[in-house]
mmCIF file as gemmi writes it, N, C-alpha and C atoms, coordinates in Angstrom:
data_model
loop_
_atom_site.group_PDB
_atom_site.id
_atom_site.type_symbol
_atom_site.label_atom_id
_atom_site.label_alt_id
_atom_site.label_comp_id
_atom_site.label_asym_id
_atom_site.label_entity_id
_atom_site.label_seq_id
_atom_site.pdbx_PDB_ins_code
_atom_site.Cartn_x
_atom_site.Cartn_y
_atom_site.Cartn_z
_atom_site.occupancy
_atom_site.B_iso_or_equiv
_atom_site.pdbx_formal_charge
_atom_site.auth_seq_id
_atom_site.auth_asym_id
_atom_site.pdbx_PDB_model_num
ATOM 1 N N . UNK Axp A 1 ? 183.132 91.363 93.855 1 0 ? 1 A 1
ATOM 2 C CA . UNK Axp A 1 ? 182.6 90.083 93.449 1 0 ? 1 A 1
ATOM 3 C C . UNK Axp A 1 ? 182.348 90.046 91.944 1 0 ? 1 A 1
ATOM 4 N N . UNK Axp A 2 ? 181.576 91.062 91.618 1 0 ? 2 A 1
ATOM 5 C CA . UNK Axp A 2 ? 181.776 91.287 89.765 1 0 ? 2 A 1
ATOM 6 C C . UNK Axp A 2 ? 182.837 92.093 88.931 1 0 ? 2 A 1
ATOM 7 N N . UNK Axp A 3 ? 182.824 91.987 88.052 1 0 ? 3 A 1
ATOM 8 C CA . UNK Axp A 3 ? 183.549 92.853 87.34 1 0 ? 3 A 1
ATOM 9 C C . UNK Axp A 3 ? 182.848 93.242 86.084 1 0 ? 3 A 1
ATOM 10 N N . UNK Axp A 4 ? 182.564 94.559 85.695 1 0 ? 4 A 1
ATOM 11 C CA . UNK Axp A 4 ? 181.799 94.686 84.794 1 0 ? 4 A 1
ATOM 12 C C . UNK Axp A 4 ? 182.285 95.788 83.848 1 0 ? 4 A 1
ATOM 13 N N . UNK Axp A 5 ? 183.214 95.373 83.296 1 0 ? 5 A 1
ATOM 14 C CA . UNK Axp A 5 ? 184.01 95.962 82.297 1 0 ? 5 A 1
ATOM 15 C C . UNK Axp A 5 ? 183.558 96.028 81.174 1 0 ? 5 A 1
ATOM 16 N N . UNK Axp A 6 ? 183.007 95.186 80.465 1 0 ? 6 A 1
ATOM 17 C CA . UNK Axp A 6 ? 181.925 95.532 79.253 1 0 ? 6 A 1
ATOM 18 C C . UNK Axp A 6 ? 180.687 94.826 79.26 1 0 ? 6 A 1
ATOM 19 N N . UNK Axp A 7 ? 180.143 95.37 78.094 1 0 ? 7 A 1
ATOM 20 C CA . UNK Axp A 7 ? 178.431 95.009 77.859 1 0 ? 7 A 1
ATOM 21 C C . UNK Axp A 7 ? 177.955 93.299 78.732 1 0 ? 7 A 1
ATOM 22 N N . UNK Axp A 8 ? 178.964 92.437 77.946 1 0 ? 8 A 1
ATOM 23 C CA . UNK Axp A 8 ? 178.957 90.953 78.621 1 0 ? 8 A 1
ATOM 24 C C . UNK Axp A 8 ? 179.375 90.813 79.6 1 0 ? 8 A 1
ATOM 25 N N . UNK Axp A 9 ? 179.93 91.327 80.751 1 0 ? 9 A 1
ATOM 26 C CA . UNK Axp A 9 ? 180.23 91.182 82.262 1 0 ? 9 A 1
ATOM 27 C C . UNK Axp A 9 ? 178.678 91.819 82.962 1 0 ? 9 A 1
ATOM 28 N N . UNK Axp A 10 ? 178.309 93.008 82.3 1 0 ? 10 A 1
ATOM 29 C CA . UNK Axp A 10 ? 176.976 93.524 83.088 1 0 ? 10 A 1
ATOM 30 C C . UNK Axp A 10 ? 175.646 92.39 82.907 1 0 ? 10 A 1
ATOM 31 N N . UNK Axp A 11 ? 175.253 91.61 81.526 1 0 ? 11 A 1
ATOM 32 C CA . UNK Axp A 11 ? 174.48 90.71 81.643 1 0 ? 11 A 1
ATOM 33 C C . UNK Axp A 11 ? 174.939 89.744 82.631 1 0 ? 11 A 1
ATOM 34 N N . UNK Axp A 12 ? 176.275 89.27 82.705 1 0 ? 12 A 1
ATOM 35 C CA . UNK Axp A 12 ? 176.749 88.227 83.653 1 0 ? 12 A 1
ATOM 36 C C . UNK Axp A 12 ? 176.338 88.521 84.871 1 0 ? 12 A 1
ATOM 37 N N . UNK Axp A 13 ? 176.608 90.059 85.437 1 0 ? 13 A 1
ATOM 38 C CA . UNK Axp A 13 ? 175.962 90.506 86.424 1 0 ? 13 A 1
ATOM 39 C C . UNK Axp A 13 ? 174.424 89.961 86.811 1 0 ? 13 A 1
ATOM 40 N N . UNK Axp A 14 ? 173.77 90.843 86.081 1 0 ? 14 A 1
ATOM 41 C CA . UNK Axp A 14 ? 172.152 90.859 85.941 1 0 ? 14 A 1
ATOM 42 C C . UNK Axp A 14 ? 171.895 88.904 86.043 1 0 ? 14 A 1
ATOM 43 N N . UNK Axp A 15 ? 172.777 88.422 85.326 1 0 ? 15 A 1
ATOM 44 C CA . UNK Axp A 15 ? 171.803 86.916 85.086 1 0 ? 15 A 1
ATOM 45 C C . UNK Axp A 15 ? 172.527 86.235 86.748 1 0 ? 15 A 1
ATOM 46 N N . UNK Axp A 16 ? 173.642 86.534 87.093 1 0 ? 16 A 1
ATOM 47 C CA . UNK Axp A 16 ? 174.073 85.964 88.539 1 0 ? 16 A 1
ATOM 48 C C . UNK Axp A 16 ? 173.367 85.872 89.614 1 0 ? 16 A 1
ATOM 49 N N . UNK Axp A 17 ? 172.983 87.834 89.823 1 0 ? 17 A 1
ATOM 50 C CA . UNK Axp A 17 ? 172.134 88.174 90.716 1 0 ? 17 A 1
ATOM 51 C C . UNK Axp A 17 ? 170.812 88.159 91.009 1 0 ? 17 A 1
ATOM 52 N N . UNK Axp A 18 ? 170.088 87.889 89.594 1 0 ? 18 A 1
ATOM 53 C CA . UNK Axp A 18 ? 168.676 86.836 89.411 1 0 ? 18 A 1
ATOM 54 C C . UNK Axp A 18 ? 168.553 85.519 89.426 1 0 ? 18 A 1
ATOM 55 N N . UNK Axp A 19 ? 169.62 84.682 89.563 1 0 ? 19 A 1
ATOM 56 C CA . UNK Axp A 19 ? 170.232 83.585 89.749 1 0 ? 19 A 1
ATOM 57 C C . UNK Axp A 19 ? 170.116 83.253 91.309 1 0 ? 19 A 1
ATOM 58 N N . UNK Axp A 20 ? 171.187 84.069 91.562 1 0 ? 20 A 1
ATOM 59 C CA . UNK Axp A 20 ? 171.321 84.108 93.025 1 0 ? 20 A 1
ATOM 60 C C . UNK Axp A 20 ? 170.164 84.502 94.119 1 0 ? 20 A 1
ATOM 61 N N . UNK Axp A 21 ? 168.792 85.58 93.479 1 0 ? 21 A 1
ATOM 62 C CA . UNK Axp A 21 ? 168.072 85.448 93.99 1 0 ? 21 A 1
ATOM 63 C C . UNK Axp A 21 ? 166.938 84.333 93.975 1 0 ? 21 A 1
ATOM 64 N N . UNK Axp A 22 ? 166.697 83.408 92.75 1 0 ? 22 A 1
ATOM 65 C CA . UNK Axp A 22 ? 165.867 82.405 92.837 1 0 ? 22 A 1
ATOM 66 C C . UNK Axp A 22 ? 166.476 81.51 93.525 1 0 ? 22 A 1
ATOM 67 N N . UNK Axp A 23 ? 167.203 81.115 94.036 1 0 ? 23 A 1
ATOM 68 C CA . UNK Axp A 23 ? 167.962 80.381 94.704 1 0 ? 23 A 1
ATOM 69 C C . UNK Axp A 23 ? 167.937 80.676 96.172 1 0 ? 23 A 1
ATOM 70 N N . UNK Axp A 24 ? 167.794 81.373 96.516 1 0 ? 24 A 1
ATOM 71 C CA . UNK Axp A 24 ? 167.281 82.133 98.059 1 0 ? 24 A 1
ATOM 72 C C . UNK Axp A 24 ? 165.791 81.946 98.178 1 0 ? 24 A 1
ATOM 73 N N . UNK Axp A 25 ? 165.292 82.337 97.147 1 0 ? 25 A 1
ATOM 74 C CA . UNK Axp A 25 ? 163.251 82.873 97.894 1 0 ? 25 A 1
ATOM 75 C C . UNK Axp A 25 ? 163.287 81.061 97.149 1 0 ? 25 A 1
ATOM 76 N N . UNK Axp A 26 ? 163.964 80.337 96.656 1 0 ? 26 A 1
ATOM 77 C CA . UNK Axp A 26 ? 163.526 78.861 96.579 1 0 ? 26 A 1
ATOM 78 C C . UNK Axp A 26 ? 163.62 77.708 97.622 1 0 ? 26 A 1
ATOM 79 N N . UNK Axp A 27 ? 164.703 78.808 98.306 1 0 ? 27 A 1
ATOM 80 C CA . UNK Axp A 27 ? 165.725 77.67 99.078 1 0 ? 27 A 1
ATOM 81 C C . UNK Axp A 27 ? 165.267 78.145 100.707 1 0 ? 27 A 1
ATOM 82 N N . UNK Axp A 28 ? 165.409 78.887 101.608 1 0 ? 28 A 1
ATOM 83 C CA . UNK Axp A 28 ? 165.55 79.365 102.915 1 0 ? 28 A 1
ATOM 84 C C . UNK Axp A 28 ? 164.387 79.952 103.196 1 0 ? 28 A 1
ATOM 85 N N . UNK Axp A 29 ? 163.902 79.474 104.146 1 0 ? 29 A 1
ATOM 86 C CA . UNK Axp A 29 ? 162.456 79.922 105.01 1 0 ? 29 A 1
ATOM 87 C C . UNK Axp A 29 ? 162.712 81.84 104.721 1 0 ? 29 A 1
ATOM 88 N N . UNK Axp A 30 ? 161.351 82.316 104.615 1 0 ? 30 A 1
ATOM 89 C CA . UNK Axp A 30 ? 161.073 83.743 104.071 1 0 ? 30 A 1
ATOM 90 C C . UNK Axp A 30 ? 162.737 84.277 103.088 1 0 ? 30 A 1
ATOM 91 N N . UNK Axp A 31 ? 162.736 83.116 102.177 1 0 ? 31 A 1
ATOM 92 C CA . UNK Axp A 31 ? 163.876 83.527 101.294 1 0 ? 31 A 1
ATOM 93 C C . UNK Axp A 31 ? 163.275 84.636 100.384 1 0 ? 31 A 1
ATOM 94 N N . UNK Axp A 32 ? 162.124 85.271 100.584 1 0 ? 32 A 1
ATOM 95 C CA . UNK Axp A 32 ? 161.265 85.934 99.767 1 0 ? 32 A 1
ATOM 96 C C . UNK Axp A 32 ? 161.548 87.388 100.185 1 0 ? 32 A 1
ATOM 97 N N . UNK Axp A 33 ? 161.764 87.508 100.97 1 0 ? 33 A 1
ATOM 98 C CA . UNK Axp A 33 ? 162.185 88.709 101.445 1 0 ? 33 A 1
ATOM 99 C C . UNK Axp A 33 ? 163.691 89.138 101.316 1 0 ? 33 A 1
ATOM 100 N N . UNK Axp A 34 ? 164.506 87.987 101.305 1 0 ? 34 A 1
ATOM 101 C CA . UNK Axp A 34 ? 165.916 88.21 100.79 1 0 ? 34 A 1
ATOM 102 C C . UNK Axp A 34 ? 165.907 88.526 99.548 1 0 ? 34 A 1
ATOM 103 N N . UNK Axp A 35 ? 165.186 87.961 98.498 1 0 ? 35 A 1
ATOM 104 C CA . UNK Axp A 35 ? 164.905 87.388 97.588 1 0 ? 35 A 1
ATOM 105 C C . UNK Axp A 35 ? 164.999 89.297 97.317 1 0 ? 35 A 1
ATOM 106 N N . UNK Axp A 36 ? 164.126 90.083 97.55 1 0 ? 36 A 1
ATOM 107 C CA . UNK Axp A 36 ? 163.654 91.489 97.265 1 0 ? 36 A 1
ATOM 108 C C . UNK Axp A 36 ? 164.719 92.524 97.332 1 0 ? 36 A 1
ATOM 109 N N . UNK Axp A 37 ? 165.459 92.056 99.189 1 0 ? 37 A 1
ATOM 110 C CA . UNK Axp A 37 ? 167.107 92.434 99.48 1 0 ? 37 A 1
ATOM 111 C C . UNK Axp A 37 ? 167.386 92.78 97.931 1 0 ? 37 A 1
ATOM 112 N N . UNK Axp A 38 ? 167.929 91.705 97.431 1 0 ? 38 A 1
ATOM 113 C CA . UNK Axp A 38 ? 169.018 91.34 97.041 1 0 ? 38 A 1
ATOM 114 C C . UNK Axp A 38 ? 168.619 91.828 95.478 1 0 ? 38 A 1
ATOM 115 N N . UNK Axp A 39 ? 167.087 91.81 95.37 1 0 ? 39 A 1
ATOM 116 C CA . UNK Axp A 39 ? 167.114 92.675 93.677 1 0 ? 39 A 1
ATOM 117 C C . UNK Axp A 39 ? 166.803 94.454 93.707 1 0 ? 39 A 1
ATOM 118 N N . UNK Axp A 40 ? 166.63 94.539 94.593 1 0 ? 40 A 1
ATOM 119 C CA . UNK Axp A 40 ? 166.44 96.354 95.069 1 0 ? 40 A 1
ATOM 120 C C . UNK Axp A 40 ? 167.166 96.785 95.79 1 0 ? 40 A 1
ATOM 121 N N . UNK Axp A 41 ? 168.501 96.139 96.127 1 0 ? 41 A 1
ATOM 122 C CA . UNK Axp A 41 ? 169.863 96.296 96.518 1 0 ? 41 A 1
ATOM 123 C C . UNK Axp A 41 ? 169.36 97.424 98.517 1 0 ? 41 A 1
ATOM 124 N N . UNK Axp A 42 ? 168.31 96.922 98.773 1 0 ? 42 A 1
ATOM 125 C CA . UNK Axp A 42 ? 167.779 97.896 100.092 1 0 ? 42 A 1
ATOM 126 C C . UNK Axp A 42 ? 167.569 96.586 101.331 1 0 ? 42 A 1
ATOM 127 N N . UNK Axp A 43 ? 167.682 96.589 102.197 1 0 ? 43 A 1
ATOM 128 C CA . UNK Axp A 43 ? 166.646 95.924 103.464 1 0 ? 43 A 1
ATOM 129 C C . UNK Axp A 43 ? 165.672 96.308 103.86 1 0 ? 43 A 1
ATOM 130 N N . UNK Axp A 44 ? 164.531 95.134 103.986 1 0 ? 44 A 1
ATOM 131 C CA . UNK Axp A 44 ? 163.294 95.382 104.067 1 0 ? 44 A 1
ATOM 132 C C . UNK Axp A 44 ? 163.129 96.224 105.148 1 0 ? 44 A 1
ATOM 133 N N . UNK Axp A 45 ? 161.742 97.087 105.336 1 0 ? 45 A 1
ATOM 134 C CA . UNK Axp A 45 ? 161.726 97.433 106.637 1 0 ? 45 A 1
ATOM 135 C C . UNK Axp A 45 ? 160.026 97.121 106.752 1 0 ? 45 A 1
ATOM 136 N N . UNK Axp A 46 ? 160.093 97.37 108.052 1 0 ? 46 A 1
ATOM 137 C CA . UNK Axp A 46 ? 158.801 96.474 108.709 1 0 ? 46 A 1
ATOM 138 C C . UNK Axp A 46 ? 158.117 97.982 109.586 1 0 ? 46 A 1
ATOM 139 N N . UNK Axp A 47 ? 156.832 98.069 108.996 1 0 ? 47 A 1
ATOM 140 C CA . UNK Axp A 47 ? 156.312 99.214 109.806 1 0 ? 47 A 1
ATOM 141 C C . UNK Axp A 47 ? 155.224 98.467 110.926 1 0 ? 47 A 1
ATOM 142 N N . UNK Axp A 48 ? 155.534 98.285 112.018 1 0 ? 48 A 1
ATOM 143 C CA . UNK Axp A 48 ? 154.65 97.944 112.981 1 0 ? 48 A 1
ATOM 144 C C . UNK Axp A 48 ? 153.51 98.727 113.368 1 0 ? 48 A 1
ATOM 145 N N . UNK Axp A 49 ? 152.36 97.962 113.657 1 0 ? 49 A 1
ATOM 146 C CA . UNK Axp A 49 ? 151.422 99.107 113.991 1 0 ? 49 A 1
ATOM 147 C C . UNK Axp A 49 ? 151.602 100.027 115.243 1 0 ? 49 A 1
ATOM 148 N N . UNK Axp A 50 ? 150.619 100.888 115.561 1 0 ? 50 A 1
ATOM 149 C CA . UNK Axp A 50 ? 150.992 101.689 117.058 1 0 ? 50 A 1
ATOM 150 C C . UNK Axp A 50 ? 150.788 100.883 117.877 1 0 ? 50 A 1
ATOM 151 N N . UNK Axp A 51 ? 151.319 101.578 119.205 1 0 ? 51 A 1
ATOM 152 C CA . UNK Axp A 51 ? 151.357 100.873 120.245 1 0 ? 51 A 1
ATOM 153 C C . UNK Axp A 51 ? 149.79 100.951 120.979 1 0 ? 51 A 1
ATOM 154 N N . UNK Axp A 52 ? 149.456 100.007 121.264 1 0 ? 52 A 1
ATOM 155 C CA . UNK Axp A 52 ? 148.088 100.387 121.857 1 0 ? 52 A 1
ATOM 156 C C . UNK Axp A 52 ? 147.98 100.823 123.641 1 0 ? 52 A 1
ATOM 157 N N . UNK Axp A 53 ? 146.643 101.562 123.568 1 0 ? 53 A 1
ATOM 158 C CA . UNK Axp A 53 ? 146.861 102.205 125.142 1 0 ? 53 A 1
ATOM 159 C C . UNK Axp A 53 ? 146.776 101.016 126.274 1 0 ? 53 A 1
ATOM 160 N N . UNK Axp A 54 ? 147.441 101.576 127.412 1 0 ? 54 A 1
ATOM 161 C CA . UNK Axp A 54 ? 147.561 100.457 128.953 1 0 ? 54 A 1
ATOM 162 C C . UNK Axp A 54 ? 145.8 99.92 129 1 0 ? 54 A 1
ATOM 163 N N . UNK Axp A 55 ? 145.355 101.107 128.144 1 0 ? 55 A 1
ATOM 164 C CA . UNK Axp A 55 ? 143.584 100.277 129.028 1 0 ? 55 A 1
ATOM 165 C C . UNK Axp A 55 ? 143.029 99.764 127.596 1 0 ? 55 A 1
ATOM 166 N N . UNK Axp A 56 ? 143.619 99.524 126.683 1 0 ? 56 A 1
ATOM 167 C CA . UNK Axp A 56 ? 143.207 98.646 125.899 1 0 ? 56 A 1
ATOM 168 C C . UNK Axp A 56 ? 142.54 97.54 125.907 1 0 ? 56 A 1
ATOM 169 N N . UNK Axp A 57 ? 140.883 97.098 125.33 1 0 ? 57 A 1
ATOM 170 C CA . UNK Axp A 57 ? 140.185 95.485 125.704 1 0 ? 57 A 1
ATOM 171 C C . UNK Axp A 57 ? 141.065 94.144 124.961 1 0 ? 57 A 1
ATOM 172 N N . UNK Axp A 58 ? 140.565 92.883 125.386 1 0 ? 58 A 1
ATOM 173 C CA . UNK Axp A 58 ? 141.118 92.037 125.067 1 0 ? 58 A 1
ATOM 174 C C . UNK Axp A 58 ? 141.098 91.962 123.085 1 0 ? 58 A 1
ATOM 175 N N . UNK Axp A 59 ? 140.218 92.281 122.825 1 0 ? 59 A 1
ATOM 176 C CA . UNK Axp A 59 ? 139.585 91.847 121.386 1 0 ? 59 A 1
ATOM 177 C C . UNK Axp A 59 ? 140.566 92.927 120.795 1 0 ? 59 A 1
ATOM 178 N N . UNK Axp A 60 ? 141.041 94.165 121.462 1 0 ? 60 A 1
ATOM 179 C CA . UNK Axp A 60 ? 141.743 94.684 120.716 1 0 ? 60 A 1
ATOM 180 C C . UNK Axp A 60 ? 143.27 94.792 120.59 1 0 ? 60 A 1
ATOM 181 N N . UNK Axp A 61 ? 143.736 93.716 121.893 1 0 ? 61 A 1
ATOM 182 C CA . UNK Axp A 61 ? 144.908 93.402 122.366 1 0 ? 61 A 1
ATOM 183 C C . UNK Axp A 61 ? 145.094 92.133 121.4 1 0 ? 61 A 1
ATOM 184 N N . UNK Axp A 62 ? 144.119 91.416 120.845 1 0 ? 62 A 1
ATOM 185 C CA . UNK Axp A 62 ? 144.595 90.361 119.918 1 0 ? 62 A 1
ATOM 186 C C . UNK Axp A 62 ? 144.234 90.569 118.321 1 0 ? 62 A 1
ATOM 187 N N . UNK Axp A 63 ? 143.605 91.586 118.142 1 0 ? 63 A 1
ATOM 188 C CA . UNK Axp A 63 ? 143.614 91.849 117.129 1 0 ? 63 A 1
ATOM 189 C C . UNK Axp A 63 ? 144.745 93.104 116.635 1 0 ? 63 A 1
ATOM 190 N N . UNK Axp A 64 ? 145.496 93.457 117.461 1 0 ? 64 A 1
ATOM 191 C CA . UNK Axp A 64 ? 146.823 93.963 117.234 1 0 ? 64 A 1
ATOM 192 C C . UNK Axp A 64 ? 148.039 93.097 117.295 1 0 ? 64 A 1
ATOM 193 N N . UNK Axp A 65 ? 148.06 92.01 118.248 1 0 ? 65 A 1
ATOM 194 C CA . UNK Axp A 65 ? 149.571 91.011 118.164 1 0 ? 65 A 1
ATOM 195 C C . UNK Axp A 65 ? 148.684 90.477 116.593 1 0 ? 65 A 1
ATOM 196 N N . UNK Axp A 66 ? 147.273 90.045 115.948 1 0 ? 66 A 1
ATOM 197 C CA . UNK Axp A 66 ? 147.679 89.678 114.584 1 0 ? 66 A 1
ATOM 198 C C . UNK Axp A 66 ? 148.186 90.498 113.546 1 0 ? 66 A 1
ATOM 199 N N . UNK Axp A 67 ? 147.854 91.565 113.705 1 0 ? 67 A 1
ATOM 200 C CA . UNK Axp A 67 ? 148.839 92.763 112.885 1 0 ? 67 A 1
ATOM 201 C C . UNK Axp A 67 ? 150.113 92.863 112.911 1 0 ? 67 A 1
ATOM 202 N N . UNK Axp A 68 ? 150.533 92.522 113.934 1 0 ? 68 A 1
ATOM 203 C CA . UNK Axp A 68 ? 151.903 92.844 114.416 1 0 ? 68 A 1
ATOM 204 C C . UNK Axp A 68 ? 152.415 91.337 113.811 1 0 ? 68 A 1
ATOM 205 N N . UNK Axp A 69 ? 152.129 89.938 113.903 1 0 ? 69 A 1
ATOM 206 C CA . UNK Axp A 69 ? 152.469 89.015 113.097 1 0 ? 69 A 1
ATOM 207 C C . UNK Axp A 69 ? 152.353 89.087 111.786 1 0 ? 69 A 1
ATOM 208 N N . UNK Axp A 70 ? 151.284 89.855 110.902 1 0 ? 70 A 1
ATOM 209 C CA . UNK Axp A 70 ? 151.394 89.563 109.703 1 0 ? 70 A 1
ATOM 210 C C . UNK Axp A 70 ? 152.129 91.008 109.073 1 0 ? 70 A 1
ATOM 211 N N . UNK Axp A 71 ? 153.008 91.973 109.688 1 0 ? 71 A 1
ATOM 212 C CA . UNK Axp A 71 ? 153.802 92.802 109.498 1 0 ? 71 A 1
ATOM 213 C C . UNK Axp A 71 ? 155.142 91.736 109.503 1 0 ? 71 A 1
ATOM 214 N N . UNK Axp A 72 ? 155.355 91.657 110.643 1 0 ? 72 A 1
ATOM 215 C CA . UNK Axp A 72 ? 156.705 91.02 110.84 1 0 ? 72 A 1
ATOM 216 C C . UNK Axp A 72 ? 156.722 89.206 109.129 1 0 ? 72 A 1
ATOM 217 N N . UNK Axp A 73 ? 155.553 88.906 109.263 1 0 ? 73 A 1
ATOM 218 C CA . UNK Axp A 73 ? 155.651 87.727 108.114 1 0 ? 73 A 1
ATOM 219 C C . UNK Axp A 73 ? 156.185 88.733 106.891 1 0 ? 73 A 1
ATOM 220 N N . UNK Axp A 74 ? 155.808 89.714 106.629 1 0 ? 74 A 1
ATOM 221 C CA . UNK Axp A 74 ? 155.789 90.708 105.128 1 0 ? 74 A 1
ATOM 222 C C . UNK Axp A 74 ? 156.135 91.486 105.478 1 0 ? 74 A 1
ATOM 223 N N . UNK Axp A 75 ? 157.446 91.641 105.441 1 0 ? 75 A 1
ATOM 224 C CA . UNK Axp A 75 ? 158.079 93.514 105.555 1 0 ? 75 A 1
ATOM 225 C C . UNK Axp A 75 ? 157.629 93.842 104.284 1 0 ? 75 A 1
ATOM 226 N N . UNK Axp A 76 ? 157.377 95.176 103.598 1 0 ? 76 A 1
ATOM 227 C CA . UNK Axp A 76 ? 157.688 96.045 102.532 1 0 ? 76 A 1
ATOM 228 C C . UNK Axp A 76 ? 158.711 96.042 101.953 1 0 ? 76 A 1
ATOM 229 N N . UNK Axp A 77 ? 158.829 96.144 100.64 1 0 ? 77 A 1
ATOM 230 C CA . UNK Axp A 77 ? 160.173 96.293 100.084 1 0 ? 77 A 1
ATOM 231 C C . UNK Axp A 77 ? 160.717 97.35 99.985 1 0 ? 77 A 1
C-alpha cells in the first residue's frame, strides 16, 4: 500500500496513517480502539476478570458482569 523509498514517501507514510487513523476513532462506533490498532501496528487485547466461583452471591455476580463490561468497552493497547 506504501512505498517508502525516500525521506518524503516515509512522512507520506506517517501523515496517511495518522490520517487514516483520525478518520476511524472519528468515524465508527469504538473507532478508538481501531484508532490504537492501527498506530501501534498490534490488536487490542482484553484481559477479563476471573471467573467467579458456582457459589458466588448476587452482589458479587453483578459486580463482576460490570467489570467484565467495562473490560470488553476498553481493551488495553
Amino acid at each position: 500500500m506504501y512505498d517508502c523509498a525516500s525521506a518524503c514517501h516515509v512522512d507520506r507514510y506517517t501523515n496517511m496513517t495518522n490520517e487514516i487513523a483520525l478518520y476511524v476513532a472519528t468515524t465508527f462506533k469504538n473507532g478508538n480502539d481501531v484508532r490504537k490498532a492501527i498506530e501501534y501496528l498490534n490488536i487490542p487485547t482484553i484481559k477479563l476478570p476471573d471467573d467467579l466461583p458456582t457459589d458466588a452471591i448476587v452482589a458479587a455476580k453483578k459486580s463482576w458482569e460490570k467489570k467484565v463490561d467495562k473490560c470488553t468497552k476498553n481493551p488495553s493497547p
